[in-house]
N, C-alpha and C positions, 0 to 999 in steps of 0.2 A: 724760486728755481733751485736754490740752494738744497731745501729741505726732497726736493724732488733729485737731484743729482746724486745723494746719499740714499734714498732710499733705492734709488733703482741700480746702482752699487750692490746695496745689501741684496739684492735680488736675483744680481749675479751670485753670489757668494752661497745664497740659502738654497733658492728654489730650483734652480737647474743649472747653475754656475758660469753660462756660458752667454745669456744673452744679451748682458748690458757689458760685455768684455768691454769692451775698448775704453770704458767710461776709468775702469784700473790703472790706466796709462798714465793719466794725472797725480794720483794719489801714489807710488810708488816710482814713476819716472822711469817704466819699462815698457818695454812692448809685450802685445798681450798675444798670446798663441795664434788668435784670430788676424792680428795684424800681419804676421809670417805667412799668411798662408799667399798662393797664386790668383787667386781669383781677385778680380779688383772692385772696388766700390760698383762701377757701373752694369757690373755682370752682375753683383749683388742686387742691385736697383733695378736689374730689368726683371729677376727671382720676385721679386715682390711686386713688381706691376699690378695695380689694380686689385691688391692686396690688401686688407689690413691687418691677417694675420700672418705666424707662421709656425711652422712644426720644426722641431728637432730630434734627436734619440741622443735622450739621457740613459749615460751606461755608468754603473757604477764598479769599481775593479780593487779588491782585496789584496796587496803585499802583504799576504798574511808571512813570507817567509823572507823577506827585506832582499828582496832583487832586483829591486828599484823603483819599482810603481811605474806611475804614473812621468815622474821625470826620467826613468831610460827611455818611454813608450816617445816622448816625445823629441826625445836623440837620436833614436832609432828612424824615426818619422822625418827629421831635417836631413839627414844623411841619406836615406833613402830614397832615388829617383821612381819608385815605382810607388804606386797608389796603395797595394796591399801590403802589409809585409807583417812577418810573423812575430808575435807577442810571446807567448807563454801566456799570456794572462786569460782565463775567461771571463765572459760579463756577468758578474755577481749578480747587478739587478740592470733591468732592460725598460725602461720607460719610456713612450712616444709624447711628447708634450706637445702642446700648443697652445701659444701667446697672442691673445686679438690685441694689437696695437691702438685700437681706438677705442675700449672698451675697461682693457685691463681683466678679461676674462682668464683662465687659467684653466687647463682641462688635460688630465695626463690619464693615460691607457696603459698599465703594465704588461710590460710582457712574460710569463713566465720561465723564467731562463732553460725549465726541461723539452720545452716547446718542441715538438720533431717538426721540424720542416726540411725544406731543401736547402743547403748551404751551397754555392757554385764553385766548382772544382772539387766538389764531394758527389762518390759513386753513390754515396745511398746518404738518405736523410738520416741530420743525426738533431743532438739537443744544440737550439739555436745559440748556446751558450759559447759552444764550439767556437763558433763564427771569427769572434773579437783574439780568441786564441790564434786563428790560424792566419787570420789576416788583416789585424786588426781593425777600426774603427771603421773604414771605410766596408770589408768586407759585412762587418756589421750590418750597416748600413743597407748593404747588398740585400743580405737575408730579409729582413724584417720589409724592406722594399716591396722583395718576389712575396713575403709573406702576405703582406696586409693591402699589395697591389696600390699602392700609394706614391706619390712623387716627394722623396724622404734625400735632402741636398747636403742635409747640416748635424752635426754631432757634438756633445760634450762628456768627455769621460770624465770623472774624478773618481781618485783615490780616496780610500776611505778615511787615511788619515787627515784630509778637507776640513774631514765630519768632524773629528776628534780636535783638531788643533780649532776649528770656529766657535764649538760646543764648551770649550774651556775657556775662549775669548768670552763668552755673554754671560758665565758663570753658571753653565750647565742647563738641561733643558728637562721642564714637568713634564711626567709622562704617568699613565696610569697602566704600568705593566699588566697585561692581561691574563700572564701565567707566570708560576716560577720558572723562570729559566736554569739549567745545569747540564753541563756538560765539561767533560775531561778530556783531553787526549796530549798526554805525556809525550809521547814518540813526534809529536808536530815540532817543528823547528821556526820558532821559537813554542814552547808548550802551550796551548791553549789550554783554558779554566776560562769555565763560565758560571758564573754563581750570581744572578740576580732574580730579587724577592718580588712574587706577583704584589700588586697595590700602587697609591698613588707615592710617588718619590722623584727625585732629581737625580738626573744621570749625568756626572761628568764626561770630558773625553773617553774616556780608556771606557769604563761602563754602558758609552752608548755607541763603540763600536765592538762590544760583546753582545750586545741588543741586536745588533745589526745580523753580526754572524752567525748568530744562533738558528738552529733548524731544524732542535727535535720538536716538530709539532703535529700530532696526531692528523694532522688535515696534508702534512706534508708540506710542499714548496708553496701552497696556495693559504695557508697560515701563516707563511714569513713574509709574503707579499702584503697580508692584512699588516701584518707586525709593521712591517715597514713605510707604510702607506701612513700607519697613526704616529709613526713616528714622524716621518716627514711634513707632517701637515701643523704637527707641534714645532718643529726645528723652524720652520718655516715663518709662524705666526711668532713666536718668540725672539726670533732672532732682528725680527723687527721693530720690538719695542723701541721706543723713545732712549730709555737709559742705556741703551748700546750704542748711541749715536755719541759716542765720544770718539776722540784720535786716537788713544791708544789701543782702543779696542779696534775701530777700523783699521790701523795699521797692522793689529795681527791677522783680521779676516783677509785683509786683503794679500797680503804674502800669503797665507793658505792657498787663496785661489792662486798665484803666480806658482806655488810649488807642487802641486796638486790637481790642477786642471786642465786637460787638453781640449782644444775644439776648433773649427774652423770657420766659427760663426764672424763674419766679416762685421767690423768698427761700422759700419754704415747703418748694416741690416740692427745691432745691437742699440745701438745709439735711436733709432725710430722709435723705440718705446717709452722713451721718459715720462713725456708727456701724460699717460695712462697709466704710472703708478701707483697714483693717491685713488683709482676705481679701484684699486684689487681690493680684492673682498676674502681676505684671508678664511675665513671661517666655511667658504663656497667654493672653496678647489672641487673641481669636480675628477673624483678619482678611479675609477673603473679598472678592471684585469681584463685580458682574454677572456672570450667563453671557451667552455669546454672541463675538461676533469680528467685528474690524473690517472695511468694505471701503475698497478703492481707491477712493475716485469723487471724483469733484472737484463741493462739498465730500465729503471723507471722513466717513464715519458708523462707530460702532457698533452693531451690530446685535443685540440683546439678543435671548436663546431664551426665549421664554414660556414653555414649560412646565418649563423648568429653573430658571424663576426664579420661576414658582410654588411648585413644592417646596422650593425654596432659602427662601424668604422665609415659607411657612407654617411650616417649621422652626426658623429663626430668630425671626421674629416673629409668633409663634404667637398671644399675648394682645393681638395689635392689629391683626387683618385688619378689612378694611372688611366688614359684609355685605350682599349683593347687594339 
């Protein structure tokens, strides 16, 4: 049980940050964001009735200019008696995940952040990126909902510096860069520089969220999604070896997640999974994008195919369509 209570920790931390939250509470003697929230265990328990799985929307959000990430979003969110409220931030990257509790299956669908859809309380469709700017996670949540017509209850943001501070904790993570990365921009506050060499190497913190951010790629946002998909799947498997399973090392991941994480994934719903950690099959994430392909326009969009991304998502997320 031991070796099962740490990994499935680590899984908060790696894979989508938010679903074994409450299991944190022990190992730092905090409450975990999930635990703040209003919804109580038993509303969470009836959410998964006759369930063994469930979906979240993994959003991932850039302080690239230090205004607070991830911990204003969540001062702004306790102080706030209304559901939506406005960020500044948009969702760098948008992922729909889902965890089979009896299985240990793992299956994420990206969303591409230029996505036009309809965002609510918007005249006209914009990039679903928008969303999380305007009203934050929950709005979020809103969009990608109306989008994929799905029953979507649950969220995990993290800051990218998550990445950076866990990624330094395990001593950085193998990656086989697929191209040179470079890019400049002086006038950013603080200056961005990106300089990483295509081939196989180890990315520390700071280098694997240049990886991250990086976006000149000739295929455009649907090459940073591959980027970041190989990334992820490496951070993920790594991050779980054996020789990370020390205290000092879990003590830094886990303050990552506490400084870095928001979600409103309930102790209840988080804690059902332990048992199906030692099935994950790290090397079998099954990782999928939208269908559909970008256009040229200024702004550029993604242009999602309906009816491919109906069969794609009644497939995938079979136990949680909306109906009509």
């Amino acid at each position: 049980m031991k070796k099962n209570f740490w990994a499935t920790f680590l899984i908060a931390l790696i894979a989508f940050s938010a679903l074994f939250a409450g299991v944190g509470h022990f190992v730092l003697n905090k409450d975990s964001a999930a635990s703040t929230e209003e919804e109580d265990n038993s509303e969470a328990e009836e959410v998964l009735k006759d369930k063994d799985e469930m979906i979240f929307l993994l959003m991932g959000v850039d302080d690239e200019y230090n205004t607070g990430g991830v911990k204003r979003l969540k001062e702004k969110r306790k102080k706030s008696e209304d559901k939506y409220i406005t960020t500044g931030y948009r969702s760098d990257t948008m992922i729909l995940c889902k965890y089979n509790f009896k299985t240990g299956e793992i299956s994420m669908l990206s969303i591409p952040r230029d996505t036009k859809t309809n965002i609510r309380g918007r005249k006209n469709q914009e990039k679903i990126t928008h969303a999380h700017s305007y009203g934050g996670p929950y709005l979020a949540m809103d969009a990608v909902r109306d989008l994929l017509k799905i029953d979507l209850k649950y969220y995990a943001t993290v800051d990218y510096l998550a990445v950076k501070e866990i990624v330094d904790a395990i001593g950085g993570v193998e990656i086989d860069v697929p191209r040179n990365m470079y890019y400049k921009d002086i006038v950013a506050k603080p200056p961005l520089i990106i300089n990483i060499k295509k081939g196989q190497q180890t990315l520390d913190g700071d280098k694997s969220i240049e990886y991250l951010r990086f976006r000149s790629y000739p295929e455009g946002d649907l090459g940073r999604i591959e980027a970041q998909q190989l990334f992820m799947k490496e951070f993920i498997k790594q991050t779980f070896k054996l020789k990370n399973f020390t205290i000092p090392k879990l003590y830094k991941m886990t303050k990552a997640y506490y400084d870095y994480v928001d979600t409103n994934i309930p102790m209840s719903v988080a804690l059902k999974g332990i048992d199906s950690v030692k099935d994950i099959d790290f090397d079998n994430i099954k990782m999928v994008r939208l269908p559909g392909e970008g256009i040229n326009t200024k702004p550029s969009y993604f242009i999602y195919d309906e009816e491919e991304t109906k069969v794609l998502v009644e497939e995938m997320f079979s136990g949680f369509l909306l109906t009509e």
